[in-house]
C-alpha positions as CSV (number, residue, x, y, z in Angstrom):
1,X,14.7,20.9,7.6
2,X,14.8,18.0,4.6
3,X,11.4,16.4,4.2
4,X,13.0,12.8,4.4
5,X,14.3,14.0,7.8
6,X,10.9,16.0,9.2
7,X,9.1,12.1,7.9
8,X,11.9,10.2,10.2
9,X,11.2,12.6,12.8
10,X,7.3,11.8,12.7
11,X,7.7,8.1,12.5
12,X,10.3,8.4,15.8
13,X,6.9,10.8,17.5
14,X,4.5,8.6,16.4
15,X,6.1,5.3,17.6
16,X,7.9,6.2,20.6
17,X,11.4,5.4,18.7
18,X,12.2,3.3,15.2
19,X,9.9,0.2,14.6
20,X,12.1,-3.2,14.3
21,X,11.0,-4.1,11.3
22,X,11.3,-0.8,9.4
23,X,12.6,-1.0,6.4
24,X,13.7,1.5,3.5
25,X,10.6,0.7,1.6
26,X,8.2,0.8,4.1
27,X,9.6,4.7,4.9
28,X,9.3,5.6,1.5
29,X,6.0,4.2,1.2
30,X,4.9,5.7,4.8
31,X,5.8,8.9,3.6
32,X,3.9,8.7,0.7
33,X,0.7,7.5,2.3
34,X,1.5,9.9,4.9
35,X,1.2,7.2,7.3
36,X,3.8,7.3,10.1
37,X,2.6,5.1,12.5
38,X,3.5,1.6,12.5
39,X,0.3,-0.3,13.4
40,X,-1.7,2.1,11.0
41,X,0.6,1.3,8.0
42,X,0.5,-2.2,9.1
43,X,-3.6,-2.3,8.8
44,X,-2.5,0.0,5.5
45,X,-0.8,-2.5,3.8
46,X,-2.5,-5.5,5.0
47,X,-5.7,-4.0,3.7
48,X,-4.3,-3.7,0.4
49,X,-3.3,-6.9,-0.4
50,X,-6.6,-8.2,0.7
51,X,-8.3,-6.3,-2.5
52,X,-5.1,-6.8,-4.5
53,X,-6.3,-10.8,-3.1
54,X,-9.9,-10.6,-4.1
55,X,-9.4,-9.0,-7.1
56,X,-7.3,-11.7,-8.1
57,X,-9.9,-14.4,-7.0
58,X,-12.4,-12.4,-9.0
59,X,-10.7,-12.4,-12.6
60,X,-9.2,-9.4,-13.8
61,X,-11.4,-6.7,-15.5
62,X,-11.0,-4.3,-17.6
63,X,-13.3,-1.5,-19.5
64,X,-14.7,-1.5,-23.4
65,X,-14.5,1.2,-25.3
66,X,-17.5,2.5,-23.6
67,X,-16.7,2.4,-20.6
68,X,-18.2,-1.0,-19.3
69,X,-16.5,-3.6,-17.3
70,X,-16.2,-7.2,-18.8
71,X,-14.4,-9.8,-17.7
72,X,-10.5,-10.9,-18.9
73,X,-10.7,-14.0,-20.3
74,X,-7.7,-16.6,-19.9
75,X,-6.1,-18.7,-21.7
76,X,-6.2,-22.5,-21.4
77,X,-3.9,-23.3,-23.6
């Protein structure tokens, strides 16, 4: 059996039928996070933009040549 079909199975078994609000993207990223049910890859995602969030409110970083972490600065120009 194709793995995008055995991964449409799952997310069928592990949700009791399609989710509404499925779409190709979130398949393809289910799949990859090996994530097939909906609530999980829900808390998944939301989870992920609260970092992607905070890093955001914290400034970017980034590493020196050795390996430390210092602060982006921006410009205010």
């Amino acid at each position: 059996m194709g793995r995008m079909k055995e991964a449409y199975i799952q997310i069928m078994n592990d949700n009791d039928g399609i989710p509404e609000d499925l779409t190709l993207a979130d398949f393809l990223k289910m799949k990859e996070l090996n994530i097939y049910n909906w609530q999980e890859y829900e808390r998944a995602q939301e989870r992920t933009r609260l970092q992607l969030n905070k890093q955001k409110d914290l400034g970017e970083t980034t590493k020196d040549s050795e390996g430390e972490s210092i602060r982006r600065e921006e410009n205010n120009q």
